[in-house]
KOLNUKE-424465 format. One record per residue (C-alpha): residue number from 0; x, y, z. Coordinates in pm, whole numbers, plus 50000, padded with zeros to 5 digits. Example, Ala and Ser with C-alpha at 12.3 -4.5 7.8 and 13.67 -1.06 7.14 Angstrom:
BEGIN
<rec nr="0" xx="51230" yy="49550" zz="50780"/>
<rec nr="1" xx="51367" yy="49894" zz="50714"/>
***
This chain:
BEGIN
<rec nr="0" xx="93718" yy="04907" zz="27147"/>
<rec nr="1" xx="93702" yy="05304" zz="27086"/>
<rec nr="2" xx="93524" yy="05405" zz="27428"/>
<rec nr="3" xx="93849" yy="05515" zz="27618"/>
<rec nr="4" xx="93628" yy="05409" zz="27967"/>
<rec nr="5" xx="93615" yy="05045" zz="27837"/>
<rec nr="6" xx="93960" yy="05017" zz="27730"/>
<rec nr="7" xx="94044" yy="05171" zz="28143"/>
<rec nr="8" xx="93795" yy="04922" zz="28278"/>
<rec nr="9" xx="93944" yy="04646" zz="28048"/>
<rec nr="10" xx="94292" yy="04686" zz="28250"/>
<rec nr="11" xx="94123" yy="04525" zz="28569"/>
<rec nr="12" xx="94014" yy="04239" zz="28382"/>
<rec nr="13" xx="94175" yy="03898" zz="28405"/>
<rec nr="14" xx="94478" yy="03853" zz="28233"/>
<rec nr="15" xx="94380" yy="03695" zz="27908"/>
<rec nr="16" xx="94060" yy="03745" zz="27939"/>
<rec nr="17" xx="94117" yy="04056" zz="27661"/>
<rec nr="18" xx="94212" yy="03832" zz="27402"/>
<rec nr="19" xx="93853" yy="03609" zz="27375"/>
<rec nr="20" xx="93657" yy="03824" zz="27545"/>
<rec nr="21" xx="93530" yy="04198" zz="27464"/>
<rec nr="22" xx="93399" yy="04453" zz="27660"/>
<rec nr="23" xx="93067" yy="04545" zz="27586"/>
<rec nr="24" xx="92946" yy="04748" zz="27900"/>
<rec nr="25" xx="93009" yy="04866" zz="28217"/>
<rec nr="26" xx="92747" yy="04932" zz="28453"/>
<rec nr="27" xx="92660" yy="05032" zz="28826"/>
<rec nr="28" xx="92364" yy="04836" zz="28998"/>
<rec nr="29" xx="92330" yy="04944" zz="29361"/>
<rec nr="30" xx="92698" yy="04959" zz="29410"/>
<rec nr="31" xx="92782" yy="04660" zz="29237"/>
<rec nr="32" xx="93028" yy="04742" zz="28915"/>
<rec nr="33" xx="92901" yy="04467" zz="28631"/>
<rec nr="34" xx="93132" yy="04415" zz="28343"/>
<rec nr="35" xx="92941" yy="04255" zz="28073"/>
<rec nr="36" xx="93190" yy="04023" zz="27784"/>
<rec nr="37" xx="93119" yy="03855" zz="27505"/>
<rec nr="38" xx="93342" yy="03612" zz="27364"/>
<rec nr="39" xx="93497" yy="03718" zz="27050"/>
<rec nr="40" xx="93410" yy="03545" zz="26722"/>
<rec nr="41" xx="93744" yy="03345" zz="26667"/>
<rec nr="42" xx="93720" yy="02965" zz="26598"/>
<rec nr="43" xx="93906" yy="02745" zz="26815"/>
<rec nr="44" xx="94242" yy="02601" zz="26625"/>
<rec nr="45" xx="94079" yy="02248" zz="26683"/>
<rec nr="46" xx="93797" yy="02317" zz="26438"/>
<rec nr="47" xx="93922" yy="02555" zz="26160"/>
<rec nr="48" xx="93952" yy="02327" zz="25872"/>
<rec nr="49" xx="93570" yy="02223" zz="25926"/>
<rec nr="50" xx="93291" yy="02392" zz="25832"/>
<rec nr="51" xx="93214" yy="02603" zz="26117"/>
<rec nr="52" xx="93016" yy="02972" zz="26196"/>
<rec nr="53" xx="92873" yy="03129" zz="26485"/>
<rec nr="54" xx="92564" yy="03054" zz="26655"/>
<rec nr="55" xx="92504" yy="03287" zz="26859"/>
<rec nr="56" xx="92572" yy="03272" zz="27269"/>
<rec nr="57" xx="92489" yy="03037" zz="27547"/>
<rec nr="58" xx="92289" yy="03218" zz="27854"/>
<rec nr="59" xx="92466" yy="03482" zz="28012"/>
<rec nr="60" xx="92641" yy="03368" zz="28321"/>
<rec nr="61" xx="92740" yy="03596" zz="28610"/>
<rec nr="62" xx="93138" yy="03555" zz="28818"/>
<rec nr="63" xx="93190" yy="03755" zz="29106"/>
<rec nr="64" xx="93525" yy="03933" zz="29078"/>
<rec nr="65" xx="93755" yy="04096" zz="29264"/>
<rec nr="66" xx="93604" yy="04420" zz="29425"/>
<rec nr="67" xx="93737" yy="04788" zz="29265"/>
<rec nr="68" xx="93768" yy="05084" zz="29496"/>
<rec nr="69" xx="93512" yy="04846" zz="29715"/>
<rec nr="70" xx="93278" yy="04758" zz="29467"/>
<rec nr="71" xx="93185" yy="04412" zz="29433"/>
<rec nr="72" xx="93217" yy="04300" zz="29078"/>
<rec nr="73" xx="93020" yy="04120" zz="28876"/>
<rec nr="74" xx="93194" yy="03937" zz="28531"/>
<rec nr="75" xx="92880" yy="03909" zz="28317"/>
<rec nr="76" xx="92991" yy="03625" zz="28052"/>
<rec nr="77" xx="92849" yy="03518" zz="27722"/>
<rec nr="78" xx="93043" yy="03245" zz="27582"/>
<rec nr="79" xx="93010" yy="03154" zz="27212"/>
<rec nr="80" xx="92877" yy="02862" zz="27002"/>
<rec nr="81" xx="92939" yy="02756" zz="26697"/>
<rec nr="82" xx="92775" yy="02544" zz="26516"/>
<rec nr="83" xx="92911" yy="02268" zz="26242"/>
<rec nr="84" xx="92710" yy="02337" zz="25915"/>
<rec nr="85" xx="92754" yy="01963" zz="25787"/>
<rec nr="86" xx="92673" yy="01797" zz="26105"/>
<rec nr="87" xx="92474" yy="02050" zz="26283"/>
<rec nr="88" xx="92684" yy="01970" zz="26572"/>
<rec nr="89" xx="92704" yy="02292" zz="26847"/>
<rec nr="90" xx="93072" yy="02362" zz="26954"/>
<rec nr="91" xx="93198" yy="02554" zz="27235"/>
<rec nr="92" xx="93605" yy="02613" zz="27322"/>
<rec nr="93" xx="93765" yy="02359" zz="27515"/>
<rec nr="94" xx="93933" yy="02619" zz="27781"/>
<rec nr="95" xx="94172" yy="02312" zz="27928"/>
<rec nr="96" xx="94303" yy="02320" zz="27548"/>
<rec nr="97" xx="94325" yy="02708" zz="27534"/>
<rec nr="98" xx="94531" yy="02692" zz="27813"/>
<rec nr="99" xx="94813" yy="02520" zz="27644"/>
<rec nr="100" xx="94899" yy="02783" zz="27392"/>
<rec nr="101" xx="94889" yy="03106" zz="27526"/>
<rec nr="102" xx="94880" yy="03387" zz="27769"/>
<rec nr="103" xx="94579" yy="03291" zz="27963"/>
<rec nr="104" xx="94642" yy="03089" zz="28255"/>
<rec nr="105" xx="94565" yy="02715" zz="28376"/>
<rec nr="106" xx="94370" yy="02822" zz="28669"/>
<rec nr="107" xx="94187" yy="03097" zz="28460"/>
<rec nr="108" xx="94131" yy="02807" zz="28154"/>
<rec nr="109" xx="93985" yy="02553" zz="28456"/>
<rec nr="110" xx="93810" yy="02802" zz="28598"/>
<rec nr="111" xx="93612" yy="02924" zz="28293"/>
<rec nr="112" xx="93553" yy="02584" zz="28183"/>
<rec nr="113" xx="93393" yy="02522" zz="28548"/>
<rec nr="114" xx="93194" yy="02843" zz="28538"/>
<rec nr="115" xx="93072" yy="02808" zz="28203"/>
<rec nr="116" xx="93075" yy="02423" zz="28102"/>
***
């Protein structure tokens, strides 16, 4: 991330979020502070020895956040697939799993597998 402003905005972002998600944009839409994040393009541990490259995003899903300086905030999320090139098979990460083995937390891990499916 080289724009200094997204790497300050980045700071207010959930921890762990940082480390799956990037930054893409900030923006202001009638007072509400959107913070649009793509997931990164790292394949989950659980399918690395198969065949697997990115397809692309699901539809972009919007969290409310906590409000900044009292802006409501809007986490604008584009979560990854991938897709198996033998079996054509579409794979998301399991959050529950991502959980287990690092920084991000339980709730967060639950929470993101709620929002996003």
């Amino acid at each position: 991330m080289s724009n200094p402003y997204l790497e300050l905005i980045s700071l207010t972002l959930p921890e762990g979020l940082p480390d799956f998600f990037e930054l893409t944009s900030v923006s202001k839409e009638e007072g509400v502070l959107c913070l649009y994040l793509e997931e990164k393009n790292i394949i989950p541990m659980e399918h690395r020895a198969s065949g697997i490259h990115s397809k692309g995003f699901h539809a972009e899903i919007r969290v409310t956040d906590f409000p900044l300086r009292g802006k409501k905030v809007l986490l604008c999320i584009k979560k990854r697939r991938w897709e198996n090139i033998t079996t054509g098979e579409i794979i998301q990460r399991d959050w529950s799993l991502l959980s287990q083995g690092t920084r991000i937390t339980k709730d967060f891990a639950l929470f993101l597998k709620g929002a996003l499916g």
